[in-house]
Backbone as numpy.savetxt, mean C-alpha at the origin, in Angstrom:
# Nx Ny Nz CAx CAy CAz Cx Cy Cz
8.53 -32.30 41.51 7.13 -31.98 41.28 6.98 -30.62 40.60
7.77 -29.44 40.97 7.74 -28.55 40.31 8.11 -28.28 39.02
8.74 -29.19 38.51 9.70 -29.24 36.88 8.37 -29.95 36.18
7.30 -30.57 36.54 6.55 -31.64 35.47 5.76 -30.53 36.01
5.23 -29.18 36.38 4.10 -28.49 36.51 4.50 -27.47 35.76
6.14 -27.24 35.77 6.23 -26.40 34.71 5.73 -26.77 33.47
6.41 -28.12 32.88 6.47 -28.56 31.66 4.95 -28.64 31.06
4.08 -28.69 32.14 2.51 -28.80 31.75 2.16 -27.70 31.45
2.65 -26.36 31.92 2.51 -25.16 31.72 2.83 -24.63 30.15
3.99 -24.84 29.85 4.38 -24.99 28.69 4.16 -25.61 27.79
3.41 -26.74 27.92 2.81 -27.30 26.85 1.45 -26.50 26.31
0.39 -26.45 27.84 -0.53 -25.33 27.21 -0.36 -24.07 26.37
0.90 -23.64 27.04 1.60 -22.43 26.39 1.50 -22.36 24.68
2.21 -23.32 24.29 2.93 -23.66 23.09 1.25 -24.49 22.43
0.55 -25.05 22.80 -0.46 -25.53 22.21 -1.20 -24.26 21.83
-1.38 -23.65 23.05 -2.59 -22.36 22.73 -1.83 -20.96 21.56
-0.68 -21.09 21.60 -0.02 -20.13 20.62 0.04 -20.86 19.22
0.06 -22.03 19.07 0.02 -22.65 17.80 -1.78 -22.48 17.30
-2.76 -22.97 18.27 -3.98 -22.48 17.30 -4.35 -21.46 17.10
-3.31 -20.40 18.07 -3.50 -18.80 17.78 -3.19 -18.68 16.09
-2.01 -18.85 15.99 -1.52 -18.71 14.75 -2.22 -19.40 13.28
-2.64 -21.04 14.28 -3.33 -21.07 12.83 -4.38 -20.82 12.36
-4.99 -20.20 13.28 -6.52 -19.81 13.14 -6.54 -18.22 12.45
-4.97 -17.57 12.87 -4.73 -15.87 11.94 -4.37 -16.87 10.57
-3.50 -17.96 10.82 -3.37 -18.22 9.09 -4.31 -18.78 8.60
-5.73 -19.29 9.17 -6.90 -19.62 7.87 -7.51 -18.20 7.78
-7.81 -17.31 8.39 -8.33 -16.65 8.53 -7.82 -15.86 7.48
-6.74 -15.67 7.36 -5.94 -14.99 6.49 -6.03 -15.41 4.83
-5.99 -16.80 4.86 -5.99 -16.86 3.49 -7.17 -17.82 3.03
-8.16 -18.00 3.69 -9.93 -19.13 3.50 -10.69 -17.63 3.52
-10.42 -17.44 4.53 -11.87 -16.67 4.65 -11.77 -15.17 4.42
-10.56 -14.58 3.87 -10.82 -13.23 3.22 -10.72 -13.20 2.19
-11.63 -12.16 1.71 -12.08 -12.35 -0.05 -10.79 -11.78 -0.54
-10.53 -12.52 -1.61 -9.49 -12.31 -2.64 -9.68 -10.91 -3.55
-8.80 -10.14 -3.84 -9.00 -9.11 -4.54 -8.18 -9.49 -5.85
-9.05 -8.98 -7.20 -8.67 -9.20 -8.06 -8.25 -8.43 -8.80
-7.33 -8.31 -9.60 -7.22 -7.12 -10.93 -8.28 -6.75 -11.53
-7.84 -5.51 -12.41 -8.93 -5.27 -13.09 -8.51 -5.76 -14.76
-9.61 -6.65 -14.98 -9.31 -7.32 -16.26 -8.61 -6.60 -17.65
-9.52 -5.23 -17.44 -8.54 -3.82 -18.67 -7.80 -2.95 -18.11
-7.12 -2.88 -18.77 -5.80 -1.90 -18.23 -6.21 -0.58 -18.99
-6.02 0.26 -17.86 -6.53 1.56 -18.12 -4.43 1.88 -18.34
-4.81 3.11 -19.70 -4.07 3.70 -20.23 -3.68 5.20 -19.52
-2.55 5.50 -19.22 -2.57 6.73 -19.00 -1.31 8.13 -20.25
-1.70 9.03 -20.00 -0.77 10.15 -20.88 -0.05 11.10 -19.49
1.16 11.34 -19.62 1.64 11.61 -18.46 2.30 12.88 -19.03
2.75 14.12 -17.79 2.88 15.19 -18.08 4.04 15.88 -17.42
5.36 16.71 -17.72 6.05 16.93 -16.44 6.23 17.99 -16.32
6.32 18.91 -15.82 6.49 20.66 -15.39 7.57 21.10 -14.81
8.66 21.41 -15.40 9.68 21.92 -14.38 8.95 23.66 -14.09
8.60 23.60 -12.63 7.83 24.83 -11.95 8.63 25.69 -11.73
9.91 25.52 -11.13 10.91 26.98 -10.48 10.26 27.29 -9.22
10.11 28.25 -9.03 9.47 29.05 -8.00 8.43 29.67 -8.32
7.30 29.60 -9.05 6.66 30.19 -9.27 5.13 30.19 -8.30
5.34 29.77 -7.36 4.47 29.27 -5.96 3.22 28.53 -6.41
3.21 27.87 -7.52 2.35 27.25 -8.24 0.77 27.55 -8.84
0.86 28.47 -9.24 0.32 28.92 -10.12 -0.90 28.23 -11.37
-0.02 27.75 -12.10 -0.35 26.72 -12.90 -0.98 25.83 -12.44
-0.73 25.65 -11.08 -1.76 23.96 -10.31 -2.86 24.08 -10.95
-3.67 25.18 -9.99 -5.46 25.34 -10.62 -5.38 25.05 -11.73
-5.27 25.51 -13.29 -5.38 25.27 -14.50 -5.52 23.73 -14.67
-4.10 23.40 -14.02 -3.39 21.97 -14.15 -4.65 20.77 -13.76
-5.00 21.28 -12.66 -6.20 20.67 -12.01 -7.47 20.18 -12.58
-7.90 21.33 -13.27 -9.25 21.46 -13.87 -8.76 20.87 -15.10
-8.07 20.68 -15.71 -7.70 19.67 -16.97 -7.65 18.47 -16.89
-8.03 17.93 -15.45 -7.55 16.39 -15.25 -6.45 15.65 -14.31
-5.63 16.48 -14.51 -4.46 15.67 -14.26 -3.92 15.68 -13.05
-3.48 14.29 -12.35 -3.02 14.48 -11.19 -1.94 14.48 -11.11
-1.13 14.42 -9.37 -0.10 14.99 -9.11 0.92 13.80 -8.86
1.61 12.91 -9.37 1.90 11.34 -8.68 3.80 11.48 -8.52
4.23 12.51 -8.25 5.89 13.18 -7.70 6.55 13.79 -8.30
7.60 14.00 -7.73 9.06 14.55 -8.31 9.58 13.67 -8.89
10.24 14.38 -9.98 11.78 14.30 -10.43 12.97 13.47 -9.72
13.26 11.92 -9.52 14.45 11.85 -8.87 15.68 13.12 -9.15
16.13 13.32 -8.42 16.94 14.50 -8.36 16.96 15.92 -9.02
15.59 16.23 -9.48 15.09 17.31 -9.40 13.69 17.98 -8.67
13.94 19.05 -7.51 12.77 18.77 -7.06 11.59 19.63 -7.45
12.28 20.11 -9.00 11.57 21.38 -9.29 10.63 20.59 -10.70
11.10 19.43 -10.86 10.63 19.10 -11.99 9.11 18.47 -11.46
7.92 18.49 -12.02 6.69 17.51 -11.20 6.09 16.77 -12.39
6.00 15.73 -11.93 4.81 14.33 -12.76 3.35 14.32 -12.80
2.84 14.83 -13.76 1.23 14.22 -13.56 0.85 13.31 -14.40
-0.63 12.88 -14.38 -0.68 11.75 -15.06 -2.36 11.79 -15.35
-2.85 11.20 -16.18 -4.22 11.30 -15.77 -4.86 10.00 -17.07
-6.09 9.67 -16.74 -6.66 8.36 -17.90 -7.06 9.22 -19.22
-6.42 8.00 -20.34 -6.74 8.44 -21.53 -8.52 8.26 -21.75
């Protein structure tokens, strides 16, 4: 008697975790809005600064011209990337 009260147990188990799941997977892909590209491709002009030590200085200037800051240099960490829309 106790082995067929388990097995009933486990069935609820396994039933109620399956409409868990499929109710995150409609949910997931019916009913959240799709995001789309943006049809034009924005152009960018990109810029690189090897700084040194100069405790950055140049940022402000750098700043007020536009351009942002998007990393380093693989294996230089003195060299920096900006970038900004044409």
């Amino acid at each position: 008697m106790m082995r067929r009260t388990q097995t009933r147990h486990g069935f609820w188990a396994g039933l109620a975790l399956g409409l868990f799941f499929a109710f995150g997977f409609l949910t997931a892909t019916v009913l959240t809005p799709t995001a789309y590209a943006q049809r034009t491709r924005r152009r960018f002009e990109y810029l690189t600064i090897d700084h040194g030590w100069d405790d950055g200085r140049w940022a402000a200037q750098v700043g007020r011209e536009g351009w942002l800051f998007l990393g380093l240099e693989f294996g230089n960490p003195h060299k920096l990337i900006f970038g900004r829309p044409l």
